[in-house]
Rosetta silent file (secondary structure, phi, psi, omega in degrees, C-alpha in Angstrom):
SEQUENCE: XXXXXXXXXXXXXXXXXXXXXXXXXXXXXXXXXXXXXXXXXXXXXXXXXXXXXXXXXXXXXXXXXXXXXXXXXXXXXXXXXXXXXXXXXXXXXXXXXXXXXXXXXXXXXXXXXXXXXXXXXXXXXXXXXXXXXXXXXXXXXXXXXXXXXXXXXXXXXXXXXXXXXXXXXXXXXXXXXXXXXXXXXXXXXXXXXXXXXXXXXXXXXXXXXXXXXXXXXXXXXXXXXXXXXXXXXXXXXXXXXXXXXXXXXXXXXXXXXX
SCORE:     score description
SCORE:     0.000 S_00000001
   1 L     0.000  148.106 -176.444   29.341   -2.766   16.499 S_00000001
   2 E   -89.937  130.400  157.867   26.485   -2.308   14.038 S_00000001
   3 E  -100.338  113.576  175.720   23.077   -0.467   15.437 S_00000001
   4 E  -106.344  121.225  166.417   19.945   -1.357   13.063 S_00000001
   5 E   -93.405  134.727 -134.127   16.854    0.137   13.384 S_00000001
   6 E  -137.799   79.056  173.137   13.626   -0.628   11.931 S_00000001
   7 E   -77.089  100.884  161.235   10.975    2.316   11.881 S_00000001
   8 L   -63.851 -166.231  169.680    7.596    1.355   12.092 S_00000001
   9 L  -102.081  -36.704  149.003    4.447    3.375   11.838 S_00000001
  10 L   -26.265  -88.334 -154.038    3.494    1.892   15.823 S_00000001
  11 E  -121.411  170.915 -172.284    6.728    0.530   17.102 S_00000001
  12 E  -145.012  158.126 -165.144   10.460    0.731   15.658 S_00000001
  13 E  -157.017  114.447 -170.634   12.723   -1.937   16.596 S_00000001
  14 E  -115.228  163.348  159.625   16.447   -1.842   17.293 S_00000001
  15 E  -139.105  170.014  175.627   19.122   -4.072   17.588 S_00000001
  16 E  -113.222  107.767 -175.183   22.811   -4.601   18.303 S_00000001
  17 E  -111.504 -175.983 -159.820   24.918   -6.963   16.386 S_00000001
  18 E  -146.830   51.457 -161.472   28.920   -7.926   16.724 S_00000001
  19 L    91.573 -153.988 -125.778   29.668   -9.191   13.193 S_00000001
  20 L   -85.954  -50.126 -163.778   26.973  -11.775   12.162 S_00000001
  21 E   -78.874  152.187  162.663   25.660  -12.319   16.255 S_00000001
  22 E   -77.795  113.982 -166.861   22.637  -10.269   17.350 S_00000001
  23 E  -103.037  -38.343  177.455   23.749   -9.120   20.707 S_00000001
  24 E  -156.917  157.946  169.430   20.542   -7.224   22.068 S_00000001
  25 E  -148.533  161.874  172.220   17.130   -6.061   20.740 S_00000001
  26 E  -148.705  130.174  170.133   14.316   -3.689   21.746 S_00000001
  27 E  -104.031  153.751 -155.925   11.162   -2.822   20.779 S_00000001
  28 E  -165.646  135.622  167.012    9.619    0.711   21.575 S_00000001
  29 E   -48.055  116.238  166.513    6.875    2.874   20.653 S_00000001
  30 L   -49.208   62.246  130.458    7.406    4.858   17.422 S_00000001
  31 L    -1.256   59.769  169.487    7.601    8.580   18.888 S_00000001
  32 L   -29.773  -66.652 -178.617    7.044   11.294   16.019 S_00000001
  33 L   -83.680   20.582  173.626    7.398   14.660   17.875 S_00000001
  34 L   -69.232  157.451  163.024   10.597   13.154   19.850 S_00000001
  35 L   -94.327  127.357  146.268   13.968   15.417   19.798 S_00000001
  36 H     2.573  -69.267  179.327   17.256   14.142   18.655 S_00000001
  37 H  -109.665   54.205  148.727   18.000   13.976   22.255 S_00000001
  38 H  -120.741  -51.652  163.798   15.125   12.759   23.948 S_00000001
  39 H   -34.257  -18.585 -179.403   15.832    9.652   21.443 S_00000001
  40 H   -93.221  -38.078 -164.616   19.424    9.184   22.687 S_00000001
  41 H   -53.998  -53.498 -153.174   17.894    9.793   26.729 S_00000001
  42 H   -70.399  -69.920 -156.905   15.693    6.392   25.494 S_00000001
  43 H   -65.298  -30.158  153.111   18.081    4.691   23.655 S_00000001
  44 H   -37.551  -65.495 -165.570   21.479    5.288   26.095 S_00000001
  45 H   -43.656  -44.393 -158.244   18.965    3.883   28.604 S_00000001
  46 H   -84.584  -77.636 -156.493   18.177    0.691   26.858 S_00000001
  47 H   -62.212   -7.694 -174.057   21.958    0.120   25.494 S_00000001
  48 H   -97.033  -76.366  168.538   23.390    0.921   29.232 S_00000001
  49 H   -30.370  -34.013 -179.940   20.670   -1.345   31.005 S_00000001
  50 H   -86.278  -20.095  152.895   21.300   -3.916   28.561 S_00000001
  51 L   129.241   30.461 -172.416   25.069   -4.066   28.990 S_00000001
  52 L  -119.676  116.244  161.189   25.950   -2.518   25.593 S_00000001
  53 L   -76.377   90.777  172.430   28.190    0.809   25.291 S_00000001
  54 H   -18.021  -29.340 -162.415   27.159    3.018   22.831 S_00000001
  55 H   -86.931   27.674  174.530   30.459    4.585   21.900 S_00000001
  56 H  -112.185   -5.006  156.134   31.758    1.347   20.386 S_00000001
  57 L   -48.301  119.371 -176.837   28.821    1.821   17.785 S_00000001
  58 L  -104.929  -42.458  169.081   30.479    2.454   14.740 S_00000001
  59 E  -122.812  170.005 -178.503   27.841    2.039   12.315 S_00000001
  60 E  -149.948  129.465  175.348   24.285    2.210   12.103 S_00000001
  61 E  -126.137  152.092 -166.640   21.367    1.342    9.076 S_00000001
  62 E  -142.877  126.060  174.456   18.073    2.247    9.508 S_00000001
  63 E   -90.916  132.357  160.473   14.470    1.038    7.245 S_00000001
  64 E  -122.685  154.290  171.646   11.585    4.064    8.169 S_00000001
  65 L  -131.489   10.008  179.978    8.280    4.274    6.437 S_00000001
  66 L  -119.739   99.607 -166.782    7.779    7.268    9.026 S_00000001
  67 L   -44.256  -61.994  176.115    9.072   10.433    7.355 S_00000001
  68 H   -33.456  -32.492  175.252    9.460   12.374   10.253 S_00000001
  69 H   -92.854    8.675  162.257   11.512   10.508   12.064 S_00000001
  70 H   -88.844   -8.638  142.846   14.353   10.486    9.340 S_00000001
  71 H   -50.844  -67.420  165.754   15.161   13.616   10.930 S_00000001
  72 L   -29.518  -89.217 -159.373   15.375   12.515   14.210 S_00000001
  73 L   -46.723  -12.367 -173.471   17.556    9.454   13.819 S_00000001
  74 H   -82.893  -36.465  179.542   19.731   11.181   11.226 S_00000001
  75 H   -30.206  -62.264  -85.988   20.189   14.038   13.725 S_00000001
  76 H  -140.930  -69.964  169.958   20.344   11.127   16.919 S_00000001
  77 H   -76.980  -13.222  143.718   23.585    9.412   14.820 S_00000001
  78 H   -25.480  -67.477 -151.512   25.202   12.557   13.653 S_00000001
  79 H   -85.524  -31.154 -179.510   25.320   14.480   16.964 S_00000001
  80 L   -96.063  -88.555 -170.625   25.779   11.095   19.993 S_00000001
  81 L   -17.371  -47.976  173.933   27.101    8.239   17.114 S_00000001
  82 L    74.471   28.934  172.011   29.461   10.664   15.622 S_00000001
  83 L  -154.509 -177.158 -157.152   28.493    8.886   12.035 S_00000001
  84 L  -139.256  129.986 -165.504   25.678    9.557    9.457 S_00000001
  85 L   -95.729  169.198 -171.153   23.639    6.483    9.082 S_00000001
  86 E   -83.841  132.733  165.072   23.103    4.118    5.910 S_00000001
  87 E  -109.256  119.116 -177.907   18.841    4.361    5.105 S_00000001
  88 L   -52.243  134.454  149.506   17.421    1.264    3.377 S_00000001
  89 L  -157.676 -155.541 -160.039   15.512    1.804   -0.026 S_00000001
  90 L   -77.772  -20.849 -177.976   15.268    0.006   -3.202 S_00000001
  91 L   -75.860  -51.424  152.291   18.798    0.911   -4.413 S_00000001
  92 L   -21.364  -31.787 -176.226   20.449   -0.616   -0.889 S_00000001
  93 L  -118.904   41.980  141.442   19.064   -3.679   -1.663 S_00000001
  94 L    66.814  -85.869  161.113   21.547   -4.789   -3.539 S_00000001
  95 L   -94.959   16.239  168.746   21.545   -8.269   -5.316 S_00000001
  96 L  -103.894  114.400 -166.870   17.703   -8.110   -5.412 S_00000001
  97 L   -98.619  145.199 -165.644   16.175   -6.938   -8.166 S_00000001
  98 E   -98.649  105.185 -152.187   12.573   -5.159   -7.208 S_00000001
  99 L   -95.370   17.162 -175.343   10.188   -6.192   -9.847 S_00000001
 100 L   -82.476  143.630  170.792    7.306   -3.327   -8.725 S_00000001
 101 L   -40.368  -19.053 -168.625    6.508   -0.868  -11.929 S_00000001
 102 L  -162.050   98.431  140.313    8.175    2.469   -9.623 S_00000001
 103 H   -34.538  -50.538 -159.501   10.676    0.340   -7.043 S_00000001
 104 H   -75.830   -5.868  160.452   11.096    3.420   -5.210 S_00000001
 105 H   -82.185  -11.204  178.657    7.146    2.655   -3.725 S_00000001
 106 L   -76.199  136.921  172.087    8.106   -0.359   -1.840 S_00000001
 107 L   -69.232  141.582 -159.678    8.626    0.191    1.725 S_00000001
 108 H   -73.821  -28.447 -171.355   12.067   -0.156    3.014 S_00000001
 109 H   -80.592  -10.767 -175.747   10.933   -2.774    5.834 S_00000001
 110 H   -88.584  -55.854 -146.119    9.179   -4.900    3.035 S_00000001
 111 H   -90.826  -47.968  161.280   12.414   -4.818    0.982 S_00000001
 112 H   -52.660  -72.666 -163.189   14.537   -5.898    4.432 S_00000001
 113 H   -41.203  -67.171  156.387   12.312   -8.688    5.051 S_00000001
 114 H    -3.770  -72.338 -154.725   12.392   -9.978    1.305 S_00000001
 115 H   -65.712  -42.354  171.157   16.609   -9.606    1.592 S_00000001
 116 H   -30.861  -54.944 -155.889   16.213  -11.795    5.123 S_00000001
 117 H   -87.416  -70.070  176.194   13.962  -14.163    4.170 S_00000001
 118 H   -52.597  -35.973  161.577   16.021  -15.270    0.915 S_00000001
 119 H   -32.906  -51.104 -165.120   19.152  -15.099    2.576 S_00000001
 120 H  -106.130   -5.642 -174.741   18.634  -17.881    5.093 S_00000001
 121 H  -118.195  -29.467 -177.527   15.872  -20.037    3.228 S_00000001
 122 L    67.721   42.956  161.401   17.169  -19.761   -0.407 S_00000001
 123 L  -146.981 -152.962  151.032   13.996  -20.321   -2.007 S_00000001
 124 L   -51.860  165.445 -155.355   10.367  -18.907   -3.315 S_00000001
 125 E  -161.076  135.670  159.762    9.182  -17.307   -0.435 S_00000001
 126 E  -137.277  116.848  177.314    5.946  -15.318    0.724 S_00000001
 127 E  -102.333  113.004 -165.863    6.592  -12.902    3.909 S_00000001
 128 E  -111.795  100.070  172.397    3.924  -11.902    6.305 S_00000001
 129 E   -92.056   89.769  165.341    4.406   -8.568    8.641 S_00000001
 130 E   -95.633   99.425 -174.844    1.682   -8.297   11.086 S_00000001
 131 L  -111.576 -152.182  156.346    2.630   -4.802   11.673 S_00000001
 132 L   -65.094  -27.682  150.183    0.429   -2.056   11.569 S_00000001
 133 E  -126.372  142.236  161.134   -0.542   -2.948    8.479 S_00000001
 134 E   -32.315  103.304  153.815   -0.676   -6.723    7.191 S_00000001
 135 E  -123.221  128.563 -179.849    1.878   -7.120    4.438 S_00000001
 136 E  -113.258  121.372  165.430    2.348   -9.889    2.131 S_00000001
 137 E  -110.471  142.311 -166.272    5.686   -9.940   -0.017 S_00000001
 138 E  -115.016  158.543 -154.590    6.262  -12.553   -2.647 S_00000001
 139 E  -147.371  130.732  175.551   10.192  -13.368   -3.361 S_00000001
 140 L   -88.304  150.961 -169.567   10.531  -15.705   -7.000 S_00000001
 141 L   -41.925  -39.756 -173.667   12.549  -18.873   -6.805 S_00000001
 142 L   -64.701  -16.934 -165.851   15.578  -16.553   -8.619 S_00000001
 143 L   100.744  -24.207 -168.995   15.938  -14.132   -5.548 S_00000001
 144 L  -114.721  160.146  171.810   13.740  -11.256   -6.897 S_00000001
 145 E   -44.850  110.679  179.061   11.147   -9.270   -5.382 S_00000001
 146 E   -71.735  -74.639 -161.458    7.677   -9.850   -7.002 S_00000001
 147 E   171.002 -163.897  156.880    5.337   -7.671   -5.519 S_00000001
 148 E   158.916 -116.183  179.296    2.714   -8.430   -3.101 S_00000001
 149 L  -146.266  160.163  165.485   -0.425   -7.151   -0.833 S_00000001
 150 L  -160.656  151.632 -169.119   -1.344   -5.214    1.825 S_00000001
 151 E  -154.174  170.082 -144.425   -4.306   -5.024    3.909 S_00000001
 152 E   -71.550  171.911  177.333   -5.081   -2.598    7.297 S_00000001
 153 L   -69.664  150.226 -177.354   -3.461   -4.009   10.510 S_00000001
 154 H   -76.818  -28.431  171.710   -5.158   -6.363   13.085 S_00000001
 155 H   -74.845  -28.764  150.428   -4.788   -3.705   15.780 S_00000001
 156 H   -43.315  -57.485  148.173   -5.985   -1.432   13.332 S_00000001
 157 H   -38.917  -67.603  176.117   -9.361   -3.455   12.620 S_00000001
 158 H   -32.733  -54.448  177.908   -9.320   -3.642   15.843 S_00000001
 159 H   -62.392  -27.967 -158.392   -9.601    0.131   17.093 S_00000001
 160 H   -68.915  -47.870  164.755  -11.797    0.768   14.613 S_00000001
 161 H   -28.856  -52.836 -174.544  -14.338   -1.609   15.552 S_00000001
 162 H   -49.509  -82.550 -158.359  -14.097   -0.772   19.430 S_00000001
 163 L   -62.027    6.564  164.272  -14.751    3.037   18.399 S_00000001
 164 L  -117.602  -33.612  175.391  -17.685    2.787   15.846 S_00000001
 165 L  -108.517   97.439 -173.662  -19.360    0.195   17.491 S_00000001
 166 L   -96.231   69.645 -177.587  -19.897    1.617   20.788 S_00000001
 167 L  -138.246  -15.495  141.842  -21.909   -1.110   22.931 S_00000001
 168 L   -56.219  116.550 -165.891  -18.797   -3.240   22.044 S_00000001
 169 L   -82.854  177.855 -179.987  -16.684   -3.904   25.007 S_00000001
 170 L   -69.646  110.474  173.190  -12.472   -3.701   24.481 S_00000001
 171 L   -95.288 -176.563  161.773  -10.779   -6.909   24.173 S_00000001
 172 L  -132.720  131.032 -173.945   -7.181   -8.039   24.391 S_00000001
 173 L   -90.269   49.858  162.490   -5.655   -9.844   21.379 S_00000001
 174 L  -107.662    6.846  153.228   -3.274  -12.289   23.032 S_00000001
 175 L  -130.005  160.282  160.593   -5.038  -15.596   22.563 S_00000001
 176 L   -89.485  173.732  171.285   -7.734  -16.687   20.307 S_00000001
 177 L   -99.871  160.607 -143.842  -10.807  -18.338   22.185 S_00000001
 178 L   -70.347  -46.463  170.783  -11.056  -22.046   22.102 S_00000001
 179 L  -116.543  149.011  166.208  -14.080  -22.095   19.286 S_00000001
 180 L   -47.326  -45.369 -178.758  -14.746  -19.729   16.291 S_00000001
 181 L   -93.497  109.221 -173.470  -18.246  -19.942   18.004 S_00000001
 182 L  -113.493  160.242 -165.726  -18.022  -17.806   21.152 S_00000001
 183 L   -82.993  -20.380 -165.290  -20.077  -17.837   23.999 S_00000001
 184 L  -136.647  169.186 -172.829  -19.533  -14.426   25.124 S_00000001
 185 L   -67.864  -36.063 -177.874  -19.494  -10.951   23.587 S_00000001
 186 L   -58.168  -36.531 -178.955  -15.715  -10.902   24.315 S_00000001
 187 L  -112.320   32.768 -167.424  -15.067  -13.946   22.751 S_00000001
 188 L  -133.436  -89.391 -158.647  -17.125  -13.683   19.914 S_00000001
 189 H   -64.995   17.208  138.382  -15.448  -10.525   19.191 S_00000001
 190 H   -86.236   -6.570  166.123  -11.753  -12.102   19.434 S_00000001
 191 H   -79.091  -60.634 -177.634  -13.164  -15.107   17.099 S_00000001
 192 H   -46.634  -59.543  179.751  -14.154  -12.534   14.482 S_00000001
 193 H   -73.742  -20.605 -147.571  -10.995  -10.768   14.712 S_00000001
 194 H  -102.428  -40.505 -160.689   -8.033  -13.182   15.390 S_00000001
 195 H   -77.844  -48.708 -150.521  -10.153  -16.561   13.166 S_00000001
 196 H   -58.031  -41.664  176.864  -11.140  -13.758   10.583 S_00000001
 197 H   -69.381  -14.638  164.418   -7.378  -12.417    9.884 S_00000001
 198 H   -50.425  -70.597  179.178   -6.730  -16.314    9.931 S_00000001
 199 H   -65.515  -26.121  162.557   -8.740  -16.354    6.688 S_00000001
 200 H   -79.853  -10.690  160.465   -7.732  -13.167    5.038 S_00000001
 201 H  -118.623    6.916  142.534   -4.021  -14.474    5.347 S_00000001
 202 H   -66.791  -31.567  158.585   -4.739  -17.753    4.196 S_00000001
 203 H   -49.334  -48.703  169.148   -6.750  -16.728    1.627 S_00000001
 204 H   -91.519  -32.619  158.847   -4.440  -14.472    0.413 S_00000001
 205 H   -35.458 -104.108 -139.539   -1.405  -16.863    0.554 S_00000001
 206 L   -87.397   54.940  127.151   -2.741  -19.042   -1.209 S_00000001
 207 L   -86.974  -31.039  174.888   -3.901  -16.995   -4.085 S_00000001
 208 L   -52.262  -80.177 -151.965    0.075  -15.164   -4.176 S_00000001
 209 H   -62.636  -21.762  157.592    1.080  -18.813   -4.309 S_00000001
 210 H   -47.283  -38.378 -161.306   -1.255  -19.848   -7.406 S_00000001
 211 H   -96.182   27.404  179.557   -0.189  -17.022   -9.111 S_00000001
 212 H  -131.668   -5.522 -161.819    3.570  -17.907   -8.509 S_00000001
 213 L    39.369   27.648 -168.414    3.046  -21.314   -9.577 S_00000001
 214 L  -130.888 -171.486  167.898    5.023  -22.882   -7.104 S_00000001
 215 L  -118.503   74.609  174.047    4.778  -23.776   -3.242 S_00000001
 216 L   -48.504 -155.349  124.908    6.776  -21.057   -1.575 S_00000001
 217 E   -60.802  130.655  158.854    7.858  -20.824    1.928 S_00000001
 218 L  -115.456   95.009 -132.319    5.561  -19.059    4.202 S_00000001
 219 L  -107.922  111.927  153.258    7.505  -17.256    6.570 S_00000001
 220 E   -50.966  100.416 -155.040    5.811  -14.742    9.346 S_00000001
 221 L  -125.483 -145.249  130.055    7.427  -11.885   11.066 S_00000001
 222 L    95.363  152.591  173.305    5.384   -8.689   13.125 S_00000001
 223 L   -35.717  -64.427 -171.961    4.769   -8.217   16.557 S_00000001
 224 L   -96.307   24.346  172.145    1.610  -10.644   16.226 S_00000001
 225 H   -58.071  -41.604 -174.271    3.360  -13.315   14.164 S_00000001
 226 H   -45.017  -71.881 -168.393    3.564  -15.578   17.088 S_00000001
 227 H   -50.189  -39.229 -175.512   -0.281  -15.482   17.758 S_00000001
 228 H   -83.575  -38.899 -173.176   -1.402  -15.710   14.085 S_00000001
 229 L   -97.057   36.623  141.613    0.597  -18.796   13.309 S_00000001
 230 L   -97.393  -21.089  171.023   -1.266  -21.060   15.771 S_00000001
 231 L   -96.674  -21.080  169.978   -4.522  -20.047   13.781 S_00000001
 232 L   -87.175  152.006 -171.903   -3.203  -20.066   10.213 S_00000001
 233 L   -73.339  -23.688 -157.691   -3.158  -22.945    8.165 S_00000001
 234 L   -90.507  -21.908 -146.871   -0.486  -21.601    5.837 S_00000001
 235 L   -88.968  124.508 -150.933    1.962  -20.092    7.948 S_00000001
 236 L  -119.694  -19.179  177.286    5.256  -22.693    7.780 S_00000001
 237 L  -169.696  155.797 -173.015    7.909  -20.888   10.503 S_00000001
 238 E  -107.301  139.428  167.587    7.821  -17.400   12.822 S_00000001
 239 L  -131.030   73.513  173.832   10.993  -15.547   12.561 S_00000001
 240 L     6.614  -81.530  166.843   11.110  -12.697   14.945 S_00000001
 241 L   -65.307   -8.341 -159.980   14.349  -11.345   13.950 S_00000001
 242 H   -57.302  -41.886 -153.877   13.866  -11.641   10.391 S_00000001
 243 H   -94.003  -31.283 -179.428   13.677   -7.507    9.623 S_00000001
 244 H   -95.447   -8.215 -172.483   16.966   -6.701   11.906 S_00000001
 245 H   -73.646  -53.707 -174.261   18.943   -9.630   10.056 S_00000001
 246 H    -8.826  -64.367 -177.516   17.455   -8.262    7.029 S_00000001
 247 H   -60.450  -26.558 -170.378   19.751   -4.703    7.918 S_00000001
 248 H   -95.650  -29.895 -165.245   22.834   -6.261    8.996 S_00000001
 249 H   -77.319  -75.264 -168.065   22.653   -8.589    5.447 S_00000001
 250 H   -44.865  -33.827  176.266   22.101   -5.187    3.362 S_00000001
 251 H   -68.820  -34.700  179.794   25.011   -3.422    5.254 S_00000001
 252 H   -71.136  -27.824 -175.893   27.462   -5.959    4.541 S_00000001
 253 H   -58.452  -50.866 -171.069   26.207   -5.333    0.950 S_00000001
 254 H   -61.269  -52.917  166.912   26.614   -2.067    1.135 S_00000001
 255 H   -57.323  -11.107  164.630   30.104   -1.834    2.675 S_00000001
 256 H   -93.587  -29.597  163.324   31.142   -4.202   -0.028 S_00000001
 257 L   -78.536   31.320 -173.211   29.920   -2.174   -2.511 S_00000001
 258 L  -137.001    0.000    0.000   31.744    1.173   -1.346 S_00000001
């Protein structure tokens, strides 16, 4: 069985596949100062509750944008895995060619999604990760990697507001409110944020897609993917999973390539 993992700078997100099927997934807080083995205590737990045995992992690929923790996890398959895992970067990904000026600056979870996203839709493509930070990647009709945007995260925007403006109370960002024009401080400040990131990623689609000359796909991904594409105009299918297929697609590359 394959284990992929997906290091955010928040939350990291594993899965289990069997071949091709996705067997289990988990999401988890992203845990800097962890040990080797306080990551196996979490992650035994989760593969034993879910009804998955670790020792039949054989391999494991992993994207991080969080240095620190490439210690951990290489440690965390080394010493319980008993294998040294494959880590995503621009050379890993394989039949795409990465058309940024220094490749080696693209973030390895930008670079899964990209290999994901063309894989299963086969066409132009713009990919939206409401992660920690907002990132929009553009994918050319040909398969390669353009380039793309990035702008601070909506829970980011978020804290910051709560903590500089303090006479603002704390919302929670799991719905929008009914009108842009709210009635209450609470729902005035979940109009601003949830309508406003509406318009900063509509906005910026479609400038990406002027400047691609085409009508890509606009495919969504991130934690808050769901939630954003009932408010965006642009936003054409949510794909969850898109970032662990991503890993299992590059691994087959890679093991063909070895």
């Amino acid at each position: 069985m394959l284990l992929v993992i997906d290091v955010g700078n928040t939350n990291t997100v594993m899965g289990i596949y069997d071949g091709s099927q996705l067997l289990k997934d988990w999401r988890i807080r992203t845990e800097r100062n962890a040990t080797e083995d306080e990551f196996n205590l979490l992650a035994t737990g989760l593969f034993v509750r879910g009804g998955m045995d670790p020792g039949h992992i054989n391999q494991t690929i992993i994207s991080c944008v969080v240095p620190p923790m490439v210690t951990i996890l290489n440690a965390f398959c080394r010493k319980y895995l008993g294998h040294a895992p494959c880590w995503v970067d621009a050379k890993t990904a394989g039949g795409m060619p990465i058309l940024y000026s220094n490749p080696a600056e693209v973030g390895a979870d930008r670079i899964v999604n990209a290999v994901a996203a063309f894989h299963k839709y086969d066409t132009a493509l713009i990919i939206i990760d409401f992660g920690t930070a907002t990132t929009f990647d553009a994918v050319s009709e040909k398969g390669e990697y353009l380039g793309g945007a990035i702008s601070p995260g909506i829970m980011i925007s978020s804290e910051a507001l709560f903590k500089h403006a303090s006479k603002l109370p704390r919302v929670e960002l799991f719905d929008p409110p009914e009108t842009v024009i709210g009635k209450t401080t609470g729902d005035s400040i979940k109009a601003g944020i949830i309508y406003g990131y509406a318009g900063l990623t509509d906005g910026v689609v479609r400038r990406m897609s002027g400047e691609m000359n085409t009508s890509p796909k606009i495919v969504a991904t991130g934690g808050l993917a769901r939630l954003m594409a009932d408010v965006c105009e642009t936003i054409d299918e949510v794909d969850s999973t898109l970032t662990l297929e991503g890993l299992r697609i590059i691994n087959e590359r890679v093991k063909r390539e070895a």
